[in-house]
Backbone bond lengths (Angstrom), bond angles and torsions (degrees), N, CA, C in turn:
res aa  C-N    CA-C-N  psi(-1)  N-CA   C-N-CA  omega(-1)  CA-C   N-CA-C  phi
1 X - - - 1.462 - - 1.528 109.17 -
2 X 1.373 131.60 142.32 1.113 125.68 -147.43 1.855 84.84 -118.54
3 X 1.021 104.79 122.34 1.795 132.05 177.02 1.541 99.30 -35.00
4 X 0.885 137.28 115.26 1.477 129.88 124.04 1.586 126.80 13.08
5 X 1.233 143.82 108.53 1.330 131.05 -164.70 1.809 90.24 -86.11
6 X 1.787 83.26 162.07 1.525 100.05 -179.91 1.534 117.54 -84.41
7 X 0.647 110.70 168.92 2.462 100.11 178.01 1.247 89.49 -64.93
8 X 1.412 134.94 -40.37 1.073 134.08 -156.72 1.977 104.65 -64.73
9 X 1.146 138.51 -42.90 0.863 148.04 -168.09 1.600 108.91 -106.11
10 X 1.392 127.78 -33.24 1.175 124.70 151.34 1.113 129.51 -17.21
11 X 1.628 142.08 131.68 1.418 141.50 -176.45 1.167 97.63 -89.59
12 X 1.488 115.99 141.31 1.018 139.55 167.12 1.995 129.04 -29.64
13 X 0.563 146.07 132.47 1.355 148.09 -152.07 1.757 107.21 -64.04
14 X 1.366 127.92 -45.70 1.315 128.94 -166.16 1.951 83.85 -73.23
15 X 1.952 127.26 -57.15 0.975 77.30 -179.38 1.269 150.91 -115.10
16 X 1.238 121.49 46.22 1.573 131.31 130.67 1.537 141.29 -50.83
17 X 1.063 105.58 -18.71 1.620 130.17 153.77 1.188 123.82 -98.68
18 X 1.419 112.42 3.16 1.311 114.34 162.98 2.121 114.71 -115.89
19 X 1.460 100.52 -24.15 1.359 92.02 158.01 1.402 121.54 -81.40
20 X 1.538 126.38 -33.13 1.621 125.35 174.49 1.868 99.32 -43.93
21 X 1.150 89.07 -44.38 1.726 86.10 -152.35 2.078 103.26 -74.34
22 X 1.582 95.02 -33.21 2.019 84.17 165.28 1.478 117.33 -63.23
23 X 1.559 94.12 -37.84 1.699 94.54 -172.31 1.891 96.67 -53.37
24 X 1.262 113.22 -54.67 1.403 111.73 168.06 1.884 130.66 -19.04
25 X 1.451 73.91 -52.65 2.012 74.59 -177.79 1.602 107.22 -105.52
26 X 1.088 101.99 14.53 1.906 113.58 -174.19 1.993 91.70 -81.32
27 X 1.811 92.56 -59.18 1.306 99.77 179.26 1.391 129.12 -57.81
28 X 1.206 121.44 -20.70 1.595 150.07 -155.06 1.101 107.04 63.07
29 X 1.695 132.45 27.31 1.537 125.50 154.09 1.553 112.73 -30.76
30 X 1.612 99.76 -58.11 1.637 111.78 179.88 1.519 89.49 -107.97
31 X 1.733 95.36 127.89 1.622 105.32 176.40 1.760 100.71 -103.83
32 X 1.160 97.25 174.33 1.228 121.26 158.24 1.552 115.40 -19.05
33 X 1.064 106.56 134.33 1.816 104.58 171.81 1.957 99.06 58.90
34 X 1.503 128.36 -16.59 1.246 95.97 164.30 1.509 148.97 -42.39
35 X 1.614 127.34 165.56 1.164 119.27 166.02 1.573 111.82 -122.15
36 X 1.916 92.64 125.46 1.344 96.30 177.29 1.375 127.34 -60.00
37 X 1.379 116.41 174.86 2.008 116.75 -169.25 1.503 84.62 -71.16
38 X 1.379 134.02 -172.69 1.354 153.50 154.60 1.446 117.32 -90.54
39 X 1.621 102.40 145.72 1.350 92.75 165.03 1.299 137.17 -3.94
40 X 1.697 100.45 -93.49 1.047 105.52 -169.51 1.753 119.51 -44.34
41 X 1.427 113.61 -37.00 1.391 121.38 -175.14 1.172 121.44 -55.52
42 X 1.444 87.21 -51.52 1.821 98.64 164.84 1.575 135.91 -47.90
43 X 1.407 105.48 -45.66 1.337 125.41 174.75 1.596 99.72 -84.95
44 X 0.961 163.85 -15.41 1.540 159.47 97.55 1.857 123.43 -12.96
45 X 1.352 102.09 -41.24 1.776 104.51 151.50 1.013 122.27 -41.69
46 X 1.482 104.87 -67.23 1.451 131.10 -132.75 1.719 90.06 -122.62
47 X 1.338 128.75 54.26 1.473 125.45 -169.29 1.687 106.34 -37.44
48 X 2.230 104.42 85.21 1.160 109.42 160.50 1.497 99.65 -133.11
49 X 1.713 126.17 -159.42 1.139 122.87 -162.86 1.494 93.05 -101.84
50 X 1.753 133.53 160.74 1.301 124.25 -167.97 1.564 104.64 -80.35
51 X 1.840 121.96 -0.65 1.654 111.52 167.80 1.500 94.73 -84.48
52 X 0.997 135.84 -20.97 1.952 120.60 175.19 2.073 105.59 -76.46
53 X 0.861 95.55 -27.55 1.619 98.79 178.08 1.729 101.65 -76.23
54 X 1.388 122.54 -45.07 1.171 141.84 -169.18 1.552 94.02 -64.12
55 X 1.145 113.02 -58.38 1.732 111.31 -175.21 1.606 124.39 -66.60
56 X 1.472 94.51 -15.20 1.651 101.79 -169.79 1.730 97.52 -86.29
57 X 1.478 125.08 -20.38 0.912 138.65 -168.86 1.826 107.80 -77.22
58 X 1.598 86.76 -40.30 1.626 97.62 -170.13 1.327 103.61 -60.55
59 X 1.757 116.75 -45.12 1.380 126.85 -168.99 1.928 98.77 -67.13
60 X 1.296 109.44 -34.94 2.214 87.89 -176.03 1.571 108.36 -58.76
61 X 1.646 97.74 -28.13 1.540 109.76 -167.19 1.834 117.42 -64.95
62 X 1.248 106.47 -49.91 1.760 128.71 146.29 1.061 94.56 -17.41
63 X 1.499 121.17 -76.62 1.523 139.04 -136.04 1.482 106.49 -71.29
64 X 1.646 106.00 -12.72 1.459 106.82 -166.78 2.451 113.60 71.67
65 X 1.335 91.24 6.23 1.217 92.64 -172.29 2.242 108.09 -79.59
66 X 1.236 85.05 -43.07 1.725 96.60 165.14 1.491 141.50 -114.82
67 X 1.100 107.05 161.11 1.922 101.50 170.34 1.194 106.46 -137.23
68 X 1.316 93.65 150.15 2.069 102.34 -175.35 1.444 87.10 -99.55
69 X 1.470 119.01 163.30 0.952 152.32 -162.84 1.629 105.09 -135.20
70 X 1.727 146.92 117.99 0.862 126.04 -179.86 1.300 111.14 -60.31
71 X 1.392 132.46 154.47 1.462 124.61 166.88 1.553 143.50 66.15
72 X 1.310 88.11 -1.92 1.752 120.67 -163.88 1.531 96.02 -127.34
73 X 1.080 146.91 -52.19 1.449 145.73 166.22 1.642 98.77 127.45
74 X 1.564 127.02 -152.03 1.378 125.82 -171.05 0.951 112.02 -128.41
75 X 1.255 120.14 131.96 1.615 143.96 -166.38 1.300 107.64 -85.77
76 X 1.382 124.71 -176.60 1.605 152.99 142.92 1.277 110.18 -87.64
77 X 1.125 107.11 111.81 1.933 119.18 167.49 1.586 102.75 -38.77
78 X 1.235 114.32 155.62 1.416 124.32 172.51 1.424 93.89 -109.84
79 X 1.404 126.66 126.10 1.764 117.94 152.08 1.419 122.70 -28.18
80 X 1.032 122.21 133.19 1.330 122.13 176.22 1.398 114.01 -113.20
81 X 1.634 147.38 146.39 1.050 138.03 -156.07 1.576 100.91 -96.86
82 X 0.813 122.38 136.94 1.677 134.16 -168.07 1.832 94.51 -65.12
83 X 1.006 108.46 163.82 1.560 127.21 176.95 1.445 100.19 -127.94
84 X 1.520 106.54 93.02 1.745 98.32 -179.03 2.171 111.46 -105.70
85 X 1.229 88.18 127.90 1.529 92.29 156.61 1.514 113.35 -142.25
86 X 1.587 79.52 164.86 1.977 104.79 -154.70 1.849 81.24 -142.74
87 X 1.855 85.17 -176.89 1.150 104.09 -162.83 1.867 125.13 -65.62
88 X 1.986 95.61 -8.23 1.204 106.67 176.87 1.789 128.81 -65.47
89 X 1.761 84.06 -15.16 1.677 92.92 175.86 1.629 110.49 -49.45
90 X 1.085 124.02 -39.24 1.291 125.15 -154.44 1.678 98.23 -70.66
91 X 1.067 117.31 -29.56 1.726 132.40 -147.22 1.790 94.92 -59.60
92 X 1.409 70.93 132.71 2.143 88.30 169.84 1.750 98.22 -58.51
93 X 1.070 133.19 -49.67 1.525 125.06 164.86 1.400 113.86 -22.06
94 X 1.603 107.95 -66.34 1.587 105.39 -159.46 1.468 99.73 -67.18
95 X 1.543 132.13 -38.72 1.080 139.44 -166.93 1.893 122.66 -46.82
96 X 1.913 83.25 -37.13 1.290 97.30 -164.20 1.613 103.54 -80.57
97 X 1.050 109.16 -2.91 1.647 117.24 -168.85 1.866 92.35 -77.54
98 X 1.599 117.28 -12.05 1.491 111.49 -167.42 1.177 116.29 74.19
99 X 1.389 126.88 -29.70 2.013 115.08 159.82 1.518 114.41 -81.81
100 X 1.458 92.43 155.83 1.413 106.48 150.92 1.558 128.45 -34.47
101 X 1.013 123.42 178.11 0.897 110.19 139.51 1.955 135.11 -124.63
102 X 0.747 86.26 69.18 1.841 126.98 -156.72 1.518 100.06 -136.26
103 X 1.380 112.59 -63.97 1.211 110.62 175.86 1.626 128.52 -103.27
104 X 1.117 102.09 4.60 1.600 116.33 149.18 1.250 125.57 -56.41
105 X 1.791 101.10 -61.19 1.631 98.66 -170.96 1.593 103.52 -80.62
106 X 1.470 116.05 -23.19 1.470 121.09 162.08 1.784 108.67 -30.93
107 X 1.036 106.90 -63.83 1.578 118.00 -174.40 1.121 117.77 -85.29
108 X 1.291 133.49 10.95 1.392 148.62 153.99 1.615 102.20 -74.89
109 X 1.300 115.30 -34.62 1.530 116.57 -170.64 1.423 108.42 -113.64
110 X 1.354 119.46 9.93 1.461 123.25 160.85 1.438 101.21 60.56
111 X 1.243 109.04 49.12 1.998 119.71 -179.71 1.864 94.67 -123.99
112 X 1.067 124.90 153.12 1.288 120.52 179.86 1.208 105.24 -104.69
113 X 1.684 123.70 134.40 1.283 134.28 -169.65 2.112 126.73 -71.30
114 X 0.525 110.47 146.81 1.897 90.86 169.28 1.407 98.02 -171.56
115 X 1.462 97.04 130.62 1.369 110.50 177.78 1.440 121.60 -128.16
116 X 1.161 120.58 102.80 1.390 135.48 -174.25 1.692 121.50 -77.62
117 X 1.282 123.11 85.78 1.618 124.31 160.32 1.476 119.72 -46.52
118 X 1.402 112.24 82.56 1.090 120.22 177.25 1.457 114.32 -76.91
119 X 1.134 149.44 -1.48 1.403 156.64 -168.63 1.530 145.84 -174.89
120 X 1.210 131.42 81.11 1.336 102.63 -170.47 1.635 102.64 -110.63
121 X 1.545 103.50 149.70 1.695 93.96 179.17 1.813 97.02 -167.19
122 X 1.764 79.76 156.26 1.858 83.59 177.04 1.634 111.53 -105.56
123 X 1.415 105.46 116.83 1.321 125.14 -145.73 1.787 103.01 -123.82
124 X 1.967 115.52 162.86 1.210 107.03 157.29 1.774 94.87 -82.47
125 X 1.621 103.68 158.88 1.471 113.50 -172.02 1.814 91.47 -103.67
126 X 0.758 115.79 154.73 1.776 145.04 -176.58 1.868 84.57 -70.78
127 X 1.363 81.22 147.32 1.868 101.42 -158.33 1.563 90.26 -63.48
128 X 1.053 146.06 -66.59 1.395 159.61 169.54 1.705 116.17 -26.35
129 X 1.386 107.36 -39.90 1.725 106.77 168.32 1.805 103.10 -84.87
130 X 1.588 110.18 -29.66 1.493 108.31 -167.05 2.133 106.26 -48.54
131 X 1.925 71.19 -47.81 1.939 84.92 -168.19 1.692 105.11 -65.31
132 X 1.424 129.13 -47.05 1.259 119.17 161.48 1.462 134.39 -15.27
133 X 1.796 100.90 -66.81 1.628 121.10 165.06 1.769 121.01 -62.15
134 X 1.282 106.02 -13.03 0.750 107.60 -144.67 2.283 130.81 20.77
135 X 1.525 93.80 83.59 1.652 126.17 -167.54 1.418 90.81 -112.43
136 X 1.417 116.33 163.98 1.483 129.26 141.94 1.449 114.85 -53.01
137 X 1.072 130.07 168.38 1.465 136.92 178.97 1.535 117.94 -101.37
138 X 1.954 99.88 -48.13 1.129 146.69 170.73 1.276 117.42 -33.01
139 X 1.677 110.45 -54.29 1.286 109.98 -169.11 1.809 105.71 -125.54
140 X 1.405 101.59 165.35 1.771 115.83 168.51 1.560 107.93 -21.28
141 X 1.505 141.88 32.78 1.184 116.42 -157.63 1.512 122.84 -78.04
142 X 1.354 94.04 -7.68 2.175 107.08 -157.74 1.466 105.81 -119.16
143 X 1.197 108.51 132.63 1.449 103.47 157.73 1.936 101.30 -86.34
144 X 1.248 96.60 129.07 1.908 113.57 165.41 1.360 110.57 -107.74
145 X 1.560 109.21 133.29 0.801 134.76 178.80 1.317 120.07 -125.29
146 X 1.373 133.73 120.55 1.445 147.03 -160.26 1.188 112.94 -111.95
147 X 1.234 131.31 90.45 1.469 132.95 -175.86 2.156 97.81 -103.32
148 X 1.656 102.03 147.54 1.876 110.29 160.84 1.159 84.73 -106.02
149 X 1.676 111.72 -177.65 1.142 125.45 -171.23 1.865 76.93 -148.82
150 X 1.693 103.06 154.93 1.868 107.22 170.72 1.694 75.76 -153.17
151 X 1.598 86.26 153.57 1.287 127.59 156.78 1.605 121.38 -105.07
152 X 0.819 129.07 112.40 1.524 113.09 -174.52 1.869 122.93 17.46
153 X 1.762 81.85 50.23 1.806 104.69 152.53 1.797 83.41 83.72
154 X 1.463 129.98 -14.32 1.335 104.89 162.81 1.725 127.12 -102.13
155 X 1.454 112.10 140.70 1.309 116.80 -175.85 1.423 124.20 -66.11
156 X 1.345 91.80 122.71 1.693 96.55 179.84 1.562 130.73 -116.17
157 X 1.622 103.02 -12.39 1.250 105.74 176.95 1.546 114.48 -142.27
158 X 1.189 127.34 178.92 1.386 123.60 149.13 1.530 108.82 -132.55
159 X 1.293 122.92 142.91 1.407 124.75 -178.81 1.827 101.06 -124.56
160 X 1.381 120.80 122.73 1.320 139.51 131.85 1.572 141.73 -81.25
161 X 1.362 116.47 89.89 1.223 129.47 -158.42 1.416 86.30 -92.73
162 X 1.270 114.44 159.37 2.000 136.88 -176.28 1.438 94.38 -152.75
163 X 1.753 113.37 140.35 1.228 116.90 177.75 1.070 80.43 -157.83
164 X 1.667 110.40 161.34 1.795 119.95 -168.42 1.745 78.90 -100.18
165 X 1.653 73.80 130.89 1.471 83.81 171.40 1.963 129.75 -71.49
166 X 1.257 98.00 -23.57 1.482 108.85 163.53 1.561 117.93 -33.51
167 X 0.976 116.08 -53.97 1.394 142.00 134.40 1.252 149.09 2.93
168 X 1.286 95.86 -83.51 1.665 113.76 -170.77 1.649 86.22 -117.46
169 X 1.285 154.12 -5.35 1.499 131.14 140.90 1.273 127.85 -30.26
170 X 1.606 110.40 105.41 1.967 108.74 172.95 1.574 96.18 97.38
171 X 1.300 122.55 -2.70 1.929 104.18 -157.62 2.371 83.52 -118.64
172 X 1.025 94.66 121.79 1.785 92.13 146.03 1.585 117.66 5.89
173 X 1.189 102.76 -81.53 2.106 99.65 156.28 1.488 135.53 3.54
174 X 1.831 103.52 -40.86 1.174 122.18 167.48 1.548 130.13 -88.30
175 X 1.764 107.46 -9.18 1.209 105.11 -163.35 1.585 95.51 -113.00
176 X 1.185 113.88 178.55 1.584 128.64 -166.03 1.746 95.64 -86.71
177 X 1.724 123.27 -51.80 1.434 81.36 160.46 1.814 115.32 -106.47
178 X 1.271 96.02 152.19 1.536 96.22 178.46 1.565 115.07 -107.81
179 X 1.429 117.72 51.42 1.458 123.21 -170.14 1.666 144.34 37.48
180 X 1.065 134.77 -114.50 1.506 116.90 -178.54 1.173 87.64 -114.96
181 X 2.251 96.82 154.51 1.048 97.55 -158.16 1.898 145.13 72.13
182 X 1.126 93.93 0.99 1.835 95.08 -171.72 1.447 122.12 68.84
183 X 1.257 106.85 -146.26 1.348 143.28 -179.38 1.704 105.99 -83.80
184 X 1.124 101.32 -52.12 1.908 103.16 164.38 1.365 118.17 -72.85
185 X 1.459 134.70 -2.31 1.102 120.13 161.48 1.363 101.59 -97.91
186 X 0.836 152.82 3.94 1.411 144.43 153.56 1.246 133.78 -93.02
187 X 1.330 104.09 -23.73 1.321 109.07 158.46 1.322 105.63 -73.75
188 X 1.252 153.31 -45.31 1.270 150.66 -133.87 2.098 91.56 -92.08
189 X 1.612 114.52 -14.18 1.411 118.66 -171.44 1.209 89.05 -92.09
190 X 1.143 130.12 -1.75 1.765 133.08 -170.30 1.394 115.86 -98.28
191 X 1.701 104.48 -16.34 1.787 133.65 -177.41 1.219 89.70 96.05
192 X 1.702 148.30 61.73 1.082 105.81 158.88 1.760 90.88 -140.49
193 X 1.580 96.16 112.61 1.473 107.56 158.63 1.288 136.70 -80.10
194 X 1.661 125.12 116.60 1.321 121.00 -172.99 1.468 110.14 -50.79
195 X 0.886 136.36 121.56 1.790 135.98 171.19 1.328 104.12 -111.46
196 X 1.413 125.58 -45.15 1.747 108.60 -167.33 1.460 87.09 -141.51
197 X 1.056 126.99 173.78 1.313 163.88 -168.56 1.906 134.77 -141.68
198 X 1.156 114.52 110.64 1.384 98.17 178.09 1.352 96.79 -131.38
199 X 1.776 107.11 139.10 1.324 138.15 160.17 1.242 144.58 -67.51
200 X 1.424 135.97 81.80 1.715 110.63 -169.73 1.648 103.67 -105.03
201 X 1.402 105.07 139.24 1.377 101.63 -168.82 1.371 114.50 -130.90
202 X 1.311 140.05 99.97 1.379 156.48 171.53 1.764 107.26 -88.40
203 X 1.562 96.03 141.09 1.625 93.93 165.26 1.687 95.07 -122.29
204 X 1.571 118.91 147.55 1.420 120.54 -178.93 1.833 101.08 -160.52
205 X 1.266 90.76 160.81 1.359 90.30 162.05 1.524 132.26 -37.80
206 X 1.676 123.43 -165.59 1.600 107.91 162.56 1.345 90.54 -132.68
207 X 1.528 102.90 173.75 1.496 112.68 -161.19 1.718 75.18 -98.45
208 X 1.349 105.58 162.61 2.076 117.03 162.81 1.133 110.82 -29.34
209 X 1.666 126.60 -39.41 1.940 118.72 -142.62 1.439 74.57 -87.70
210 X 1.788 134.25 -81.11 1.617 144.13 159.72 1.590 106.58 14.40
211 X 1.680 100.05 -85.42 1.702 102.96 167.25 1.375 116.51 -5.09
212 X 1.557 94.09 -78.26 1.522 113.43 -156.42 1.270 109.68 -68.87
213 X 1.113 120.98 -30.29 1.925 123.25 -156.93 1.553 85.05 -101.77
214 X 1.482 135.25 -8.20 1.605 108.32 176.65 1.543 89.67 -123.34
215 X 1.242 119.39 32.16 1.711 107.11 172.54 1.403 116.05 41.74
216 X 1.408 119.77 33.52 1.604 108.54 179.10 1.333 131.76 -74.80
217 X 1.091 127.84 150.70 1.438 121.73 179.76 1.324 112.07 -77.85
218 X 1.193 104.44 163.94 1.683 114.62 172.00 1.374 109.40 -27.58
219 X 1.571 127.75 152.17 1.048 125.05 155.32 1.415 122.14 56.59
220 X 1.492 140.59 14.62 1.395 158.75 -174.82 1.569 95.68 -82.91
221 X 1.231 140.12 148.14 0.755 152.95 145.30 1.753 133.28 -76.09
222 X 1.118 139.68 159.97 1.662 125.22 176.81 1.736 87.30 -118.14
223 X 1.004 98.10 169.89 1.989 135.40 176.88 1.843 90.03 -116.50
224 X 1.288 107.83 122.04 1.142 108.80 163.72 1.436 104.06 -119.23
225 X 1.381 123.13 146.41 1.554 129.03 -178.88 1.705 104.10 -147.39
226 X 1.310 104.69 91.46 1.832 109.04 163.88 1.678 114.91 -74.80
227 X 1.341 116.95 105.36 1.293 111.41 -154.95 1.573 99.65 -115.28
228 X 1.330 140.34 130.97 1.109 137.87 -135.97 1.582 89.81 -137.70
229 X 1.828 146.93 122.88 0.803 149.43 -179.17 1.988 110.86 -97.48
230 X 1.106 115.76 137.02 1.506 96.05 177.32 1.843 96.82 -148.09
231 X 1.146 100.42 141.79 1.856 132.97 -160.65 1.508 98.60 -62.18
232 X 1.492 116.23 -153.79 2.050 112.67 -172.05 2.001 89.90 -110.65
233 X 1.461 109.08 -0.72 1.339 113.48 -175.81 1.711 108.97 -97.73
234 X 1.311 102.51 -11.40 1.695 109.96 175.75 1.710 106.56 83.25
235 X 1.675 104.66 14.78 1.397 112.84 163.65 1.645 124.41 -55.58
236 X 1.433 136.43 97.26 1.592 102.04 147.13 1.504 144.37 -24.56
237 X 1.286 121.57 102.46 1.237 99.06 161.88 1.971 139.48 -168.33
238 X 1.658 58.68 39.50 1.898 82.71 148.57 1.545 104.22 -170.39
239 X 1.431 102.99 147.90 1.499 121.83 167.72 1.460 107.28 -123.56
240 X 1.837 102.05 143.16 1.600 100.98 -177.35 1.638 79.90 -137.22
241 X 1.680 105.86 140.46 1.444 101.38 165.86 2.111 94.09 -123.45
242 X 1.816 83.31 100.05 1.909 108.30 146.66 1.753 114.34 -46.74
243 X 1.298 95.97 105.43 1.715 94.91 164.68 1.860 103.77 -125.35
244 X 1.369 107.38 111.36 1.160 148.13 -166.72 1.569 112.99 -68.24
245 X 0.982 150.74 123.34 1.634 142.11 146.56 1.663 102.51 -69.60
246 X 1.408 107.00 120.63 1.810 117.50 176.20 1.362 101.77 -36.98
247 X 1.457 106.19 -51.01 1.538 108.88 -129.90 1.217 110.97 -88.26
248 X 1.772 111.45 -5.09 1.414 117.89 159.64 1.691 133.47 -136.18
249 X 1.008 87.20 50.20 1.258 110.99 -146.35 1.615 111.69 -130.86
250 X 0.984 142.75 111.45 1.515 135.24 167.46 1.817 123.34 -136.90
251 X 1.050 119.34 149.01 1.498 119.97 177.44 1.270 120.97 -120.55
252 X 1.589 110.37 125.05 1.446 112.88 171.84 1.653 109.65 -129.94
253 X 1.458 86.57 156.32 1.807 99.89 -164.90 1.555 97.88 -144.54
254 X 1.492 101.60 106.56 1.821 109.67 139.61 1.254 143.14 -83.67
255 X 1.438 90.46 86.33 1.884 95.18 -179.12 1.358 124.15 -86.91
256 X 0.902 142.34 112.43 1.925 141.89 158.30 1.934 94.30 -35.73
257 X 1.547 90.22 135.72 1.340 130.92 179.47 1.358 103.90 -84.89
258 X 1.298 127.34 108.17 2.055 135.61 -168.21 1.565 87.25 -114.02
């Protein structure tokens, strides 16, 4: 029989009121779309002060387990259905369908798509896309391009596109729309056929600007994916760095075994 813990080793009070209450929605005691007790109620349960109830609250919120509501008090998260892409995005298939693929899997989930060009500019590129392109770092080499991504008006992605500006100077490339097909149909009028693809995939915190532009909650994590495009000549020549919201967000990849 396992002893009784001492106060000394005992967890702290918020979180024990903060595991009762996951175990709560773990079980579906508290479902989906519930509303948690209040403060005060809580700290009246659990005879603590309503800042130890207050903190145990902060931690489900961390957890991605709740959302406050101004004025309304704090809920139970509803699952949200992941938005997964893999390497099939690229596919002349999806292409031919005429969406994105942004707004493909958008419309797979019956959410309405919107994609906002927040930026285009000829910029030095971040040491990490330079070496990709292999570009200078030093100088104007890239056109950047700053795309959001919404799902029915909520943010789900951010996209940073890099193109050597040698390039994409004077051509569509530069403008917000770049005609049929995208950005790959114009590049591809430039000779450059996507043939392979490589993925790098980190998950990390978000920096403040991330935070803010995907509305994340406390403690959310991002999907980062620096995705590097290369031609039938084994050219670089485009980099997009995908920054992901975890919490709706997933990636799958079918690769053949060499």
């Amino acid at each position: 029989m396992t002893p009784p813990q001492s106060r000394e080793t005992q967890p702290p009070a918020s979180r024990i009121i903060a595991q009762a209450l996951r175990s709560a929605i773990e079980s579906g005691e508290l479902r989906a779309g519930a509303k948690l007790p209040s403060e005060r109620a809580l700290a009246e349960q659990y005879g603590t002060a309503r800042n130890t109830a207050r903190e145990a609250v902060r931690l489900l919120s961390e957890q991605g387990l709740v959302r406050a509501e101004q004025g309304r008090g704090v809920f139970v998260r509803e699952p949200q259905r992941l938005f997964r892409f893999g390497s099939d995005r690229y596919s002349l298939k999806n292409r031919e369908s005429g969406l994105t693929p942004f707004r493909l899997e958008a419309k797979k989930q019956g959410k309405t798509a919107r994609i906002d060009v927040v930026s285009i500019a000829n910029e030095e590129p971040p040491d990490d896309v330079a070496e990709r392109l292999g570009v200078p770092a030093d100088t104007t080499s890239v056109v950047h391009r700053e795309n959001h991504y919404y799902a029915d008006e909520e943010p789900v992605q951010i996209v940073s596109t890099y193109l050597k500006w040698s390039e994409a100077e004077g051509t569509l490339l530069t403008q917000p729309k770049s005609g049929p097909n995208g950005i790959y149909g114009r590049l591809e009028d430039l000779g450059h056929v996507m043939t392979t693809i490589r993925d790098e995939i980190t998950a990390r915190m978000p920096s403040p600007h991330e935070a803010t532009v995907l509305r994340l909650p406390p403690g959310v994590p991002v999907l980062e994916v620096l995705h590097t495009s290369f031609d039938q000549v084994g050219e670089a020549f485009e980099v997009s760095r995908y920054v992901h919201r975890a919490d709706v967000t997933g990636l799958k990849y079918d690769l053949p075994v060499q």
